[in-house]
C-alpha positions in Angstrom: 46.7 77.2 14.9 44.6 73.8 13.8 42.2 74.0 11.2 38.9 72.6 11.0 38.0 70.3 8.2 34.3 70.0 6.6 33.6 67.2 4.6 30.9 67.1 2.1 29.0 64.4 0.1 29.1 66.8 -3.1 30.6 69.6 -4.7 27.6 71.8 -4.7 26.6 71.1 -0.7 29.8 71.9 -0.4 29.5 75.3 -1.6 26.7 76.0 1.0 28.9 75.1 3.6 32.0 77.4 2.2 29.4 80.5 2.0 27.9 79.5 5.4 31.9 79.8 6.8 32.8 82.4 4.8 34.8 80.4 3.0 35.6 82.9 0.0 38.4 82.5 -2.6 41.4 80.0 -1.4 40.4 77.4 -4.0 42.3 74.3 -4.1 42.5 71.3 -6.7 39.1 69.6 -4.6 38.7 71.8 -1.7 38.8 75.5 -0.4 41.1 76.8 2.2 41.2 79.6 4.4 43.9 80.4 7.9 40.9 78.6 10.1 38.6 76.4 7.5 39.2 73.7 4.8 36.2 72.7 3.0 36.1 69.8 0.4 34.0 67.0 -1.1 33.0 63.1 -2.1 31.4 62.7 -5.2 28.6 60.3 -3.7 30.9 57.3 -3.0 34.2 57.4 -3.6 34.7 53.3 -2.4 33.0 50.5 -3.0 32.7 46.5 -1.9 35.6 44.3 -4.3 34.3 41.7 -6.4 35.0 38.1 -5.8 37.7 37.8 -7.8 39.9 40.5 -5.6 40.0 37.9 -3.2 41.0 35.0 -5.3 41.3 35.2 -9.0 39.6 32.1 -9.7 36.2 33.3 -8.5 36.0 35.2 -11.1 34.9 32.0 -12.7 31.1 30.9 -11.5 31.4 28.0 -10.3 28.6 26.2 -8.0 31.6 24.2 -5.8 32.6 28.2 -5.0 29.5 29.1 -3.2 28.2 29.9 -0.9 30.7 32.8 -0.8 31.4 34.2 2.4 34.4 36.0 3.4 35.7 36.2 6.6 37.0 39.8 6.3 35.2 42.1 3.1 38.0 44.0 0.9 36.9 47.5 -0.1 38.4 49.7 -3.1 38.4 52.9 -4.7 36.1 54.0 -7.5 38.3 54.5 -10.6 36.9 57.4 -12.0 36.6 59.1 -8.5 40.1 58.0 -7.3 41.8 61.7 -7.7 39.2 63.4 -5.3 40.0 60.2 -3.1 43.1 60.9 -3.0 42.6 64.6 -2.2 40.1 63.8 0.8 42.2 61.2 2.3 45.7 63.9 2.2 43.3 66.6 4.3 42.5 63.7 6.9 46.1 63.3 7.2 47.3 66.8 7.4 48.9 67.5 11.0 47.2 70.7 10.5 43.8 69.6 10.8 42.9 69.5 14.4 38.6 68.9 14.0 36.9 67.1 11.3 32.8 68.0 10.4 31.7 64.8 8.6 28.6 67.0 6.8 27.7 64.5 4.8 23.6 63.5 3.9 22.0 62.9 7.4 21.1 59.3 6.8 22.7 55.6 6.8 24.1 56.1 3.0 25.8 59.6 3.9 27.1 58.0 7.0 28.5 55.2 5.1 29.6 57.3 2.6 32.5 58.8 4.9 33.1 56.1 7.1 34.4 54.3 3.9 36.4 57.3 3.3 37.7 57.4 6.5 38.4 53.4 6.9 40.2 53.6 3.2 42.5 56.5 4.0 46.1 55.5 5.0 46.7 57.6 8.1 44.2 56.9 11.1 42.0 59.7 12.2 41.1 58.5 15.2 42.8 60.4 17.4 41.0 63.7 15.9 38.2 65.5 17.1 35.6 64.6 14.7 31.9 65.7 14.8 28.5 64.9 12.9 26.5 67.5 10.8 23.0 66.5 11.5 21.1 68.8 9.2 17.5 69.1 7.6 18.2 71.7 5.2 21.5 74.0 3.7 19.9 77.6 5.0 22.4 79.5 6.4 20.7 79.2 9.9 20.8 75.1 9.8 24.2 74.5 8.7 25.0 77.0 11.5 23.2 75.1 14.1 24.2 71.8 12.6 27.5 72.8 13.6 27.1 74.4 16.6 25.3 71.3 17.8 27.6 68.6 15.8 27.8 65.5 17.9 31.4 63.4 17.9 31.2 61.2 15.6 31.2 58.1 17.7 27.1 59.1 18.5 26.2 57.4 15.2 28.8 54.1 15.6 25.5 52.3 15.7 24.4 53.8 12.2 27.6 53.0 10.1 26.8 49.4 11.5 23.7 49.1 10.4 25.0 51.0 7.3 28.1 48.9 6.4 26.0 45.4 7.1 22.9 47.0 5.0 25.9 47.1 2.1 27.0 43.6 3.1 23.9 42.0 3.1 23.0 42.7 -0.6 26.4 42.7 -1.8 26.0 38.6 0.0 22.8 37.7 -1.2 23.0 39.4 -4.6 26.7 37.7 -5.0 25.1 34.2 -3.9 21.7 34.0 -5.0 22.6 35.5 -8.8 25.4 33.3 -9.2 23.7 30.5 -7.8 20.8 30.7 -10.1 22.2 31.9 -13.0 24.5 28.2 -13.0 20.9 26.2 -12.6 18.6 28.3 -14.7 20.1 31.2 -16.9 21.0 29.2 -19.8 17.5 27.5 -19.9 15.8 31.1 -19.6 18.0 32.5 -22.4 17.0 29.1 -24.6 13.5 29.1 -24.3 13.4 33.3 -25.0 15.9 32.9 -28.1 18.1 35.4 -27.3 21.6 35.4 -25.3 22.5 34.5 -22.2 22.2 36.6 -19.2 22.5 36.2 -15.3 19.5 36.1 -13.5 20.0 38.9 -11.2 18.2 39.0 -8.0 18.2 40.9 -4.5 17.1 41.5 -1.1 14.3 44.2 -1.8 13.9 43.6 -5.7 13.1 40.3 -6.1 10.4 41.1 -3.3 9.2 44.1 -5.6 9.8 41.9 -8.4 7.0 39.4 -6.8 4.9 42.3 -5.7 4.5 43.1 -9.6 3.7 39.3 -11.0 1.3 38.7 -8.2 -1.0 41.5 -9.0 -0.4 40.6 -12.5 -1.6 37.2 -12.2 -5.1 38.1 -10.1 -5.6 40.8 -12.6 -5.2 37.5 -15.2 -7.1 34.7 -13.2 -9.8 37.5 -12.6 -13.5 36.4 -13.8 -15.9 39.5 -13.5 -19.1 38.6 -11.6 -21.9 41.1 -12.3 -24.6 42.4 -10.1 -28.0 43.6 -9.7 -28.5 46.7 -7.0 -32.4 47.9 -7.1 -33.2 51.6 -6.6 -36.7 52.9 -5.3 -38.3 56.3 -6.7 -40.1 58.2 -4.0 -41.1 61.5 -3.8 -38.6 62.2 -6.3 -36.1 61.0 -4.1 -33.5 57.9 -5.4 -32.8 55.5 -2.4 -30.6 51.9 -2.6 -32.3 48.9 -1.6 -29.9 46.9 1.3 -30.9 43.7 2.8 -31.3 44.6 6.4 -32.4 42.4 9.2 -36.2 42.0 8.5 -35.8 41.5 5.2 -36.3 38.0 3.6 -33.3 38.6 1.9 -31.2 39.1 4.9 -28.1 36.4 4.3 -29.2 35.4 1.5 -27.2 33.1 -1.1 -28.2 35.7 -3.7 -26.9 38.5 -2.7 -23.7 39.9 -3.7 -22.7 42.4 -0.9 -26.1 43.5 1.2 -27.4 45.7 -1.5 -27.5 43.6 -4.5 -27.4 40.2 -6.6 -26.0 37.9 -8.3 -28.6 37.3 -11.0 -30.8 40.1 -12.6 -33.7 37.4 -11.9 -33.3 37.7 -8.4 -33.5 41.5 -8.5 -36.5 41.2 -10.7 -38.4 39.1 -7.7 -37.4 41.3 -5.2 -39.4 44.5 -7.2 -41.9 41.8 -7.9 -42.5 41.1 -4.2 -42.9 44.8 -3.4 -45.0 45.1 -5.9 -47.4 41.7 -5.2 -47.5 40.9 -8.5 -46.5 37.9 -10.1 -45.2 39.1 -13.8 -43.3 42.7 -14.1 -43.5 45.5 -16.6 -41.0 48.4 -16.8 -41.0 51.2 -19.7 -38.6 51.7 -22.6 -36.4 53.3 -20.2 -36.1 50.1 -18.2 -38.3 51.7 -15.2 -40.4 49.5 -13.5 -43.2 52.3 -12.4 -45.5 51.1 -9.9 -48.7 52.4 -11.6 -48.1 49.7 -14.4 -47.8 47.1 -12.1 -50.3 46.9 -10.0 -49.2 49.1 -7.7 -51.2 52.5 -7.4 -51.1 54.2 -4.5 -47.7 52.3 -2.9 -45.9 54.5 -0.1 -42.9 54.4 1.6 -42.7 55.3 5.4 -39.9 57.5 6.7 -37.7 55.1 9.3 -35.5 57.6 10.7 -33.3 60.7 9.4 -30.2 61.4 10.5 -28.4 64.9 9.5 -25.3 65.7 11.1 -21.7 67.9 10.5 -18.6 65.8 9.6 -15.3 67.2 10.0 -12.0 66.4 7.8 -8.6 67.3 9.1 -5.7 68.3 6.7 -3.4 65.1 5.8 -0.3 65.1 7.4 3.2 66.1 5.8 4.8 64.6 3.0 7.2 62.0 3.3 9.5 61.1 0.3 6.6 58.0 -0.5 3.9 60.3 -0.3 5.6 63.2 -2.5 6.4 60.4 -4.7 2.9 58.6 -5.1 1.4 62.0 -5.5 3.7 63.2 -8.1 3.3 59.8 -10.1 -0.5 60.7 -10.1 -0.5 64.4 -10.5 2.3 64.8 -12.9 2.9 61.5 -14.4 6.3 61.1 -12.8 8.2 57.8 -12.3 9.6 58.0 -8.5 13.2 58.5 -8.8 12.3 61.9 -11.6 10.7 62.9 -7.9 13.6 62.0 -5.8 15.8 64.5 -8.4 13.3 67.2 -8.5 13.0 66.8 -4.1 17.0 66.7 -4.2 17.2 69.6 -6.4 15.3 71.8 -4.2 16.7 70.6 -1.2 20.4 71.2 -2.8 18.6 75.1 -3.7 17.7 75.7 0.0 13.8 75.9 -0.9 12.6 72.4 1.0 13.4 70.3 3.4 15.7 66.8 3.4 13.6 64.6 1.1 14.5 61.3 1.9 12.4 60.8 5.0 10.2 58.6 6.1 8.5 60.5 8.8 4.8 62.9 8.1 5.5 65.6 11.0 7.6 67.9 12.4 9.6 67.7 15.3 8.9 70.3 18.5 11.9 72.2 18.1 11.1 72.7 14.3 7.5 73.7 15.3 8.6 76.3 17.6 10.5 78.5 14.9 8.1 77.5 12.8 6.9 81.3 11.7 10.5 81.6 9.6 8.9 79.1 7.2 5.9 80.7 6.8 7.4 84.5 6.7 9.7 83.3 3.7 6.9 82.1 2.1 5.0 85.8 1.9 7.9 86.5 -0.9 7.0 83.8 -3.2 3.3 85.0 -5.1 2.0 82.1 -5.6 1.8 81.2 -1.9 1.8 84.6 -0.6 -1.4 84.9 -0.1 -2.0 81.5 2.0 1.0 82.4 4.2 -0.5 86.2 5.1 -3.7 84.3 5.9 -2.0 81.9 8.4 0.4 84.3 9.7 -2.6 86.6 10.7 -4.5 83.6 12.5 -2.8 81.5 15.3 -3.3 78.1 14.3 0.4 78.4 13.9 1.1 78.9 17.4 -0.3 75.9 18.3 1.4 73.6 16.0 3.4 72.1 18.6 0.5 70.3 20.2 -1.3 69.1 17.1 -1.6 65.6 15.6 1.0 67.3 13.0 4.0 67.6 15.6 5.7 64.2 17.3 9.2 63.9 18.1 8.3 59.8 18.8 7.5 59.4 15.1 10.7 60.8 14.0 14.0 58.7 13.3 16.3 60.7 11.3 14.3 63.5 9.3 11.1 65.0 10.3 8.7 65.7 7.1 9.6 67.4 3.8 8.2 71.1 4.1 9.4 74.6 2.7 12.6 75.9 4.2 11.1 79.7 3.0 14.5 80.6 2.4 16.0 81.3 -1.1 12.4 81.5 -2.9 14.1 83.8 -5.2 15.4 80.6 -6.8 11.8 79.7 -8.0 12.6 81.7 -11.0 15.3 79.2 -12.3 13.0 76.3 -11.9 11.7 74.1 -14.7 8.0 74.0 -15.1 7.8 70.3 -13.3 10.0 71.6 -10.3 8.4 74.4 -9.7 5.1 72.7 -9.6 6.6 70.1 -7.0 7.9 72.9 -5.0 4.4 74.3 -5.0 2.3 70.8 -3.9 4.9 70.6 -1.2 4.1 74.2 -0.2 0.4 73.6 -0.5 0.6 70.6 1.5 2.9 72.1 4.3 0.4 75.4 4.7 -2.6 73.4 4.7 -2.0 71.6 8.2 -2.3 75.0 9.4 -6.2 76.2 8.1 -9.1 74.4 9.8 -10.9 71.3 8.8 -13.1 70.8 5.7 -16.5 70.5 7.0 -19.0 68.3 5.2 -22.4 68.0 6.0 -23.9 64.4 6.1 -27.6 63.4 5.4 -28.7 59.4 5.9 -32.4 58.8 5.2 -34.3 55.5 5.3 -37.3 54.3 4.5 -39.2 51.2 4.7 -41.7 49.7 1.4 -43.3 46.9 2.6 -40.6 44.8 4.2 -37.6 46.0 2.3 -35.6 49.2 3.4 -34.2 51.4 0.9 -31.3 54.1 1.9 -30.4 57.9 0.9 -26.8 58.9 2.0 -25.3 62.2 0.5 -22.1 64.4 1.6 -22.2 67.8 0.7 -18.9 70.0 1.5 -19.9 73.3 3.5 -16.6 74.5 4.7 -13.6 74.1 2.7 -11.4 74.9 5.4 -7.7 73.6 4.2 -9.1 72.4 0.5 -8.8 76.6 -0.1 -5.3 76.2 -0.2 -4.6 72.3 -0.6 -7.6 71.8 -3.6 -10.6 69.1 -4.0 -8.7 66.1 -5.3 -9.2 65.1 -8.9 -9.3 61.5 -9.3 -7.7 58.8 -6.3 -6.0 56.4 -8.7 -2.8 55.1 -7.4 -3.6 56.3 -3.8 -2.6 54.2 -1.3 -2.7 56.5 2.0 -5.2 58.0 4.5 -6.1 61.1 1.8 -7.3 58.4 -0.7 -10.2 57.6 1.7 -13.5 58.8 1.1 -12.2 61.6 -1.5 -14.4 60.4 -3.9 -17.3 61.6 -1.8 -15.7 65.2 -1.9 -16.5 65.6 -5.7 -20.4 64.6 -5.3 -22.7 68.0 -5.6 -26.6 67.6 -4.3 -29.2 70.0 -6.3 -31.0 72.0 -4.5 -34.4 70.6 -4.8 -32.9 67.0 -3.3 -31.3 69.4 -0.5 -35.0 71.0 0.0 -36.7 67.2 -0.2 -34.3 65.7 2.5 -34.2 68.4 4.6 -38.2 68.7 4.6 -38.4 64.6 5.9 -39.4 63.4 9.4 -39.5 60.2 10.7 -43.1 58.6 10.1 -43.9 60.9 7.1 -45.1 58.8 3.8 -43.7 59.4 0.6 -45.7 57.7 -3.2 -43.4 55.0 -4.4 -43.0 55.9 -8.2 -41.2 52.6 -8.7 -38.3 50.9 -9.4 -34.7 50.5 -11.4 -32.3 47.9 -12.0 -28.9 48.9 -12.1 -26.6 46.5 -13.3 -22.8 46.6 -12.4 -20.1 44.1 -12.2 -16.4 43.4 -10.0 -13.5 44.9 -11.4 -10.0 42.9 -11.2 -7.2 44.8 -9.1 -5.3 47.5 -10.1 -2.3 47.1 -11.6 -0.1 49.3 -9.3 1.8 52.7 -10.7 4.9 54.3 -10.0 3.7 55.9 -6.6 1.1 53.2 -5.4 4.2 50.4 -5.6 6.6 52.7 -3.9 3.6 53.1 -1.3 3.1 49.6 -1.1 7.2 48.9 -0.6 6.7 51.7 2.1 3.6 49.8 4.1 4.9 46.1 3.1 4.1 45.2 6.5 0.2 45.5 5.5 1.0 42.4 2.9 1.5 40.1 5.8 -0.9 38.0 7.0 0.3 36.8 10.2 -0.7 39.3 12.6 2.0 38.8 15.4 4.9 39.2 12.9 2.7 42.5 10.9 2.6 44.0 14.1 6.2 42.7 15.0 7.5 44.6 11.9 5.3 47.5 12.3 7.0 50.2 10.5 9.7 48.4 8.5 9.1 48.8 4.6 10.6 47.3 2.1 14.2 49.1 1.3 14.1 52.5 2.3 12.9 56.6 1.0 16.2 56.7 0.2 16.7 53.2 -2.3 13.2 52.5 -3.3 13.0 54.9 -6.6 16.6 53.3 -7.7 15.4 50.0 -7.0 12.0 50.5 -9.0 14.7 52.0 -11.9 16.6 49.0 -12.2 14.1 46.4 -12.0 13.0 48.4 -15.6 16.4 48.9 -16.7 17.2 45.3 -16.5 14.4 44.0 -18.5 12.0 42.6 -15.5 9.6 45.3 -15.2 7.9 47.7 -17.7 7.0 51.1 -17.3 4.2 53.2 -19.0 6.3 56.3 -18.7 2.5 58.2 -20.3 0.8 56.4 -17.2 3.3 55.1 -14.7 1.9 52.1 -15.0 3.6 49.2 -13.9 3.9 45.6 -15.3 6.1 42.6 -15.4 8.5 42.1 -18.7 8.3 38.0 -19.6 11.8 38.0 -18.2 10.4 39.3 -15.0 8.3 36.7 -14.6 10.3 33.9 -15.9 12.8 34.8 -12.8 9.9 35.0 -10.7 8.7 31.5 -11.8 12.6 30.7 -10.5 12.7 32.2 -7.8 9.4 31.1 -6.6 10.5 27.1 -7.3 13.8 27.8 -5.8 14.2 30.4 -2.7 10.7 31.1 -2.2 11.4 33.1 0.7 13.2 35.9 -1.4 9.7 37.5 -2.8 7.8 37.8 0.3 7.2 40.7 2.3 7.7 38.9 5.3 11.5 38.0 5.2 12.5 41.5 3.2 10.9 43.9 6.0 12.1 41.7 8.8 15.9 42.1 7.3 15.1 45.9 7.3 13.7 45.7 10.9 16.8 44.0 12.0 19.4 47.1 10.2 16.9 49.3 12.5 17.9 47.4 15.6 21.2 47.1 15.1 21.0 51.4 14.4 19.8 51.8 17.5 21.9 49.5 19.5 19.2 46.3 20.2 20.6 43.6 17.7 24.3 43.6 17.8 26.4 43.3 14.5 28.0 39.7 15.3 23.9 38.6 16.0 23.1 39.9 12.7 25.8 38.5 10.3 25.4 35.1 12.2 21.7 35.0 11.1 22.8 36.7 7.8 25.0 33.9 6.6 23.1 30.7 8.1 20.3 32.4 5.9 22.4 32.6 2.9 24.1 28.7 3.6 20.9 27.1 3.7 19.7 28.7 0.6 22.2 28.0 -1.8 22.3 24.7 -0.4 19.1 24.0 -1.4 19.2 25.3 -4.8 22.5 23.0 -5.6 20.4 20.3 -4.8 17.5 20.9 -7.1 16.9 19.3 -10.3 13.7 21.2 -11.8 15.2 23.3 -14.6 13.3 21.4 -17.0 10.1 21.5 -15.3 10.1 24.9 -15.1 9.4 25.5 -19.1 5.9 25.0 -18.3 5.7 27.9 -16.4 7.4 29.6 -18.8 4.7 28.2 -21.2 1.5 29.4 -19.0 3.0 33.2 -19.3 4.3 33.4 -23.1 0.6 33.7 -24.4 0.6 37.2 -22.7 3.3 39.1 -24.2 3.3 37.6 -28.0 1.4 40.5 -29.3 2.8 43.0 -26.6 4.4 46.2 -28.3 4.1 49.6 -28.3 5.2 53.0 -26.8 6.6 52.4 -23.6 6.8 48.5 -23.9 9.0 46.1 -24.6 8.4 42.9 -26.8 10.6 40.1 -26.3 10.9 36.9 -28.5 10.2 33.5 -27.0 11.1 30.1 -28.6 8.8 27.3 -26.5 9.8 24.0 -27.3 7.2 21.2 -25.9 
C-alpha cells in the first residue's frame, strides 16, 4: 500500500505532526516511518539563490562593465551545512512508495517557498504525485487534523510560490546590483573619510527604505528649533478653564497665536489678561497669579455659555497582529522586535497561541464559531481563569461572529494571534518574559469579549468679557474590558488606534470639581478670581523605537503624500510580519542603525547615514515609501493571480537597468564629503552602553 508523506519546516513541528498521526517509534536518520505515514523535516531552508560567480567565475570580481546583472535563468543550490537532511527529504520524494505528499510547512509565502525549493532541487520529479497543502493556524491536535482533512493540492497556492520565488528574486537583483554598483563609486571614499577599512555599501529593497525612515526623523529631530508658548487660564468659582480664541474674539486668526489657545510671545498673553481686566499695567503675586482684585478688577464675573455632559463609550482594540504584539512588547517589556517574533514562535511551536506572523486584527467566522474551545482552555490557566469563567457565563461570546472583531474580508493568510487554550500546562516551562507575552496576548484576546469602557464627558464654557474660556474633563465610570485588559501606563511608541486619547484615561477629577461642574447651568455667573500664564513650548519628533518603526514599516502607506497612489497601495507595508524584525536586526548588525537595547530606541550609526547621503544622491527612489510598498503591492498581485510573473520581472529589471545606469554615469563621489561633513559633528562624542562610536577622518 502507498504511504503518505508529511513534510515539515522543522524538526520540532514535525513532532506535532508525528503525535497528531500517531506516529510513534519507527525513527529514521531525518524522518519517522510507520506501514501508512512518513514524517520528516527542513531545517528552515535547505536551498538558496547562487552567487554570481556560479554562473561565470569572473563575476566574482566587481566589476562596473559586469552590471547590471541579470540572468536569464537563476541557479539555485544546497545549503552546505543542511545538505544531509537535503538529501534525506529529496530520497522520500522519490520513493515509489510514497503515493501522497502533505507539504505542512509555515502557512505563508516563506514556508511555501521553502518546499517548492525543495521540491524543484530534488532529482526525481514529483509531479505526477498527489500532493496537498497544510493550511494551519496552530499545532493543536484538532488543527493539524483539520488541516489535513481539508489540505488543498498543492497547485491552489501556484500563485503564492510566484509571488514567493520573485519576492526572493527581486532582493537577491537589487541587493546584487545596487551594492555592487555603489560600493565601486563610493565604498572606498566612505571607508577613507571614516579611517577604517573598506566595506561594501550594502543596500536593499525594504532596508534602505527603513534605513531613510531612521535619518529623516533624525534630521527634523536636528534641524528642530523649539518655539514656546503662552496659554492663559481663568479662575472662576474655583473652577480652572483654557482661554481659546473663538469667533468673537479679537483674537480670532490672529498672527499671535500659536494654535487657538495660546501665543507666541508672553507679551501677547499678558494684553490679553490686561484687556479683560481694562487695565493698562498688570500685577500678579509671588505665585505668578494675576488676581483680579489687584488689578482693578473687583467684582468681574464670568457667564455660563452652555454645558454639555454626556456618556462616551470605548470599545476593546482589536486583536493583535505580529506589528501590534511587537510595538507593544517593545514598550511594555523593553523588547527589540525579532526577541518578540521568538517568544510569538515559541509559543506557537508549544501549541499555546496562534500563528504569529500575521498581518490581520480579527478572526475569521469559522474560528468565531468554535470559539468557546479557546475560552474553555483558558479556565485551566489561573491567571486567566477568572476572565474566562466571566465570559463564558455571559454571551458576548456568542455573538462574536457579527462583531467589528470578526471579518473574513480582512483576512489574507492568518487571522489574528490569540490563545489556542490548548496545552496551558506548558506555562510552567516558560521564562518570565514569555510567560508575560503569552499573558498580554491572552488579555488582549479576552478583552474583545467584555463591554465597552464607559467614560463620562463634561465640556463647560464660559464667556469674560469677550473672551471664552473652556473646561473639558473625562472621567472613566465603567471599566468594562480595562478589568481584564488594564488602564494603559504611558503611550510612547504607540502608533495605532489604542494610542488615541489614552492619555485622557489616566486623568482623575476631585470630587469638589465633579460637584462644581455638575451644579452649572447655562446663564449662571461665576466671580472671576483671575488669571495664569502657563508657559509651554514644541517638542521635536520622536525618535521612533523598536515597535513604533516596525509600526511605521507596517502603515508605510500613511508616509505618502500623494493621495491616489496612498490609497492605491492601501494596505501594503513595507516588507512583511514575517521579515520586518530580521530586517530591523540587520540594519543594527551591520553598523547603519543603533539600538538602545535599555530603551529600544532607535538611531542612525554615521555609517547609516553616510550610505543614506549615497543613496539619496544616487538612486533616490530606493528610500522612499512609495516605490518599496508599491514592489510589495505588486508580490500581492501576482499571489492572487492579477499581475502575472512575466509583467513583473519585465518592470523588475527595466527598474534595475535604468538605475545602475545612472549611477555609472555619475561623477559626485567627491562632493559627497560634505555631507559627510554636516553629520560628523553628531557622533564625535557619541559612546556609551548600547552605542557605537566610530572614528572619522574629514579631510577639507
Amino acid at each position: 500500500m502507498s504511504k503518505e508523506l508529511f513534510i515539515a519546516e522543522k524538526p520540532s513541528v514535525a513532532r506535532e505532526f508525528a503525535k497528531t498521526l500517531g506516529v510513534a517509534g519507527g525513527r529514521h536518520d531525518g524522518y519517522m516511518e510507520t506501514e501508512q505515514y512518513i514524517v520528516t523535516w527542513c531545517f528552515g531552508h535547505l536551498v538558496t539563490m547562487s552567487y554570481p560567480e556560479a554562473y561565470d567565475p569572473s563575476l566574482k570580481r566587481w566589476s562596473l562593465e559586469t552590471l547590471p546583472f541579470l540572468p536569464e535563468e537563476f541557479r539555485y543550490e544546497v545549503i552546505g551545512d543542511v545538505s544531509k537532511q537535503f538529501g534525506i527529504v529529496s530520497a522520500l520524494l522519490a520513493r515509489e512508495d510514497v503515493g501522497r505528499i502533505y507539504v505542512c510547512t509555515d502557512s505563508g509565502r516563506e514556508g511555501e517557498y521553502i518546499y517548492r525549493l525543495v521540491e524543484m532541487m530534488s532529482p526525481a520529479s514529483v509531479k505526477n504525485k498527489d500532493r496537498r497543502r497544510v493550511w494551519i493556524d496552530s499545532f493543536t491536535e484538532e488543527e493539524i487534523k483539520r488541516g489535513i482533512r481539508d489540505a488543498k493540492p498543492l497547485s491552489a497556492y501556484d500563485h503564492l510560490s510566484d509571488s514567493a520565488f520573485l519576492r526572493a528574486k527581486e532582493d537577491y537583483l537589487m541587493g546584487i546590483n545596487f551594492s555592487r554598483v555603489l560600493s565601486l563609486k563610493y565604498a572606498g571614499g566612505i571607508a577613507d573619510y571614516r579611517g577604517g577599512k573598506y566595506a561594501a555599501v550594502a543596500v536593499g529593497r525594504v532596508m534602505t527604505c527603513v534605513l531613510g525612515m531612521v535619518v529623516r526623523r533624525e534630521r527634523e529631530i536636528r534641524t528642530f528649533v523649539k518655539q514656546p508658548f503662552y496659554r492663559v487660564n481663568g479662575y472662576f468659582g474655583g473652577i480652572e478653564a483654557e482661554w481659546k480664541a473663538v469667533e468673537g474674539s479679537p483674537y480670532a486668526g490672529s498672527p499671535l497665536l500659536y494654535k487657538d489657545n495660546g501665543f507666541k510671545n508672553r507679551e501677547d498673553a499678558e494684553k490679553l489678561i490686561a484687556g479683560i481686566f481694562d487695565t493698562p499695567a498688570l500685577h500678579a503675586d509671588p505665585d505668578d497669579f494675576y488676581r483680579s482684585s489687584d488689578n482693578g478688577a473687583e467684582g468681574l464675573q464670568a457667564s455660563v455659555e452652555s454645558t454639555n455632559r454626556r456618556t462616551e463609550k470605548k470599545n476593546p482594540p482589536l486583536l493583535y497582529n505580529l506589528a501590534e504584539l511587537q510595538n507593544d512588547c517593545s514598550r511594555m517589556f523593553r523588547i527589540s522586535p525579532d526577541e518578540t517574533l521568538k517568544v510569538a514562535q515559541e509559543l506557537y511551536e508549544k501549541k499555546m497561541t496562534t500563528y504569529p506572523r500575521t498581518d490581520a486584527r480579527v478572526l475569521s467566522t469559522a474560528v468565531a464559531k468554535e470559539i468557546s474551545r479557546n475560552l474553555k482552555g483558558l479556565m485551566s490557566y489561573e491567571p486567566m481563569s477568572a476572565f474566562a469563567g466571566e465570559v463564558l457565563q455571559g454571551d458576548a461570546w456568542k455573538k462574536i461572529g457579527k462583531s467589528r472583531y470578526t471579518n473574513d474580508k480582512a483576512i489574507t493568510d492568518h487571522y489574528a494571534i490569540i490563545p489556542t487554550g490548548a496545552a496551558t500546562g506548558a506555562a510552567a516551562s516558560l521564562s518570565d518574559l514569555s510567560r508575560k507575552v503569552y499573558e498580554q496576548i491572552c488579555r488582549r484576546f479576552l478583552a474583545i469579549f467584555y463591554p465597552p469602557a464607559v467614560y463620562e464627558k463634561t465640556q463647560v464654557e464660559l464667556k469674560c468679557r469677550d473672551e471664552h474660556f473652556f473646561v473639558n474633563t473625562r472621567v472613566l465610570k465603567d471599566e468594562g474590558y480595562l478589568k481584564v485588559l488594564g488602564r494603559p501606563k504611558s503611550t510612547q511608541g504607540k502608533g495605532s488606534e489604542e494610542a488615541n486619547g489614552q492619555e485622557e484615561e489616566q486623568e482623575a477629577m476631585t470630587p469638589d470639581l465633579e460637584k462644581k461642574l455638575s451644579g452649572l447651568k447655562k446663564g449662571m455667573l461665576l466671580r472671576a478670581d483671575g488669571f495664569r500664564i502657563r508657559q509651554g513650548e514644541t517638542k521635536p519628533p520622536a525618535r521612533y523605537n523598536s515597535g513604533s518603526l516596525i509600526l511605521a514599516m507596517e502603515n508605510a502607506g500613511q508616509l505618502i503624500e500623494d493621495e491616489d497612489l496612498r490609497e492605491q497601495i492601501k494596505g501594503a507595508g513595507i516588507g512583511t510580519s514575517a521579515t520586518r524584525a530580521e530586517i530591523l536586526a540587520k540594519l543594527v548588525k551591520i553598523g547603519y542603525l543603533n539600538l538602545n537595547k535599555k530603551t529600544q530606541i532607535i538611531s542612525p550609526e554615521m555609517l547609516g547615514e553616510m550610505v543614506y547621503d549615497v543613496v539619496d544622491h544616487s538612486i533616490r527612489s530606493l528610500l522612499n515609501a512609495e516605490l518599496t510598498a508599491s514592489w510589495e503591492k505588486g508580490l500581492t498581485g501576482v499571489a492572487d493571480g492579477t499581475i502575472s510573473t512575466d509583467e513583473y520581472m519585465e518592470k523588475l529589471e527595466g527598474f534595475i537597468t535604468r538605475r545602475v545606469n545612472v549611477v555609472k554615469g555619475l561623477s559626485n563621489q567627491s562632493e559627497m564629503r560634505r555631507f559627510y561633513d554636516a553629520a560628523a559633528p553628531f557622533y564625535k562624542k557619541k559612546s556609551g552602553k548600547g552605542s557605537t562610536s566610530g572614528r572619522m577622518r574629514s579631510k577639507k
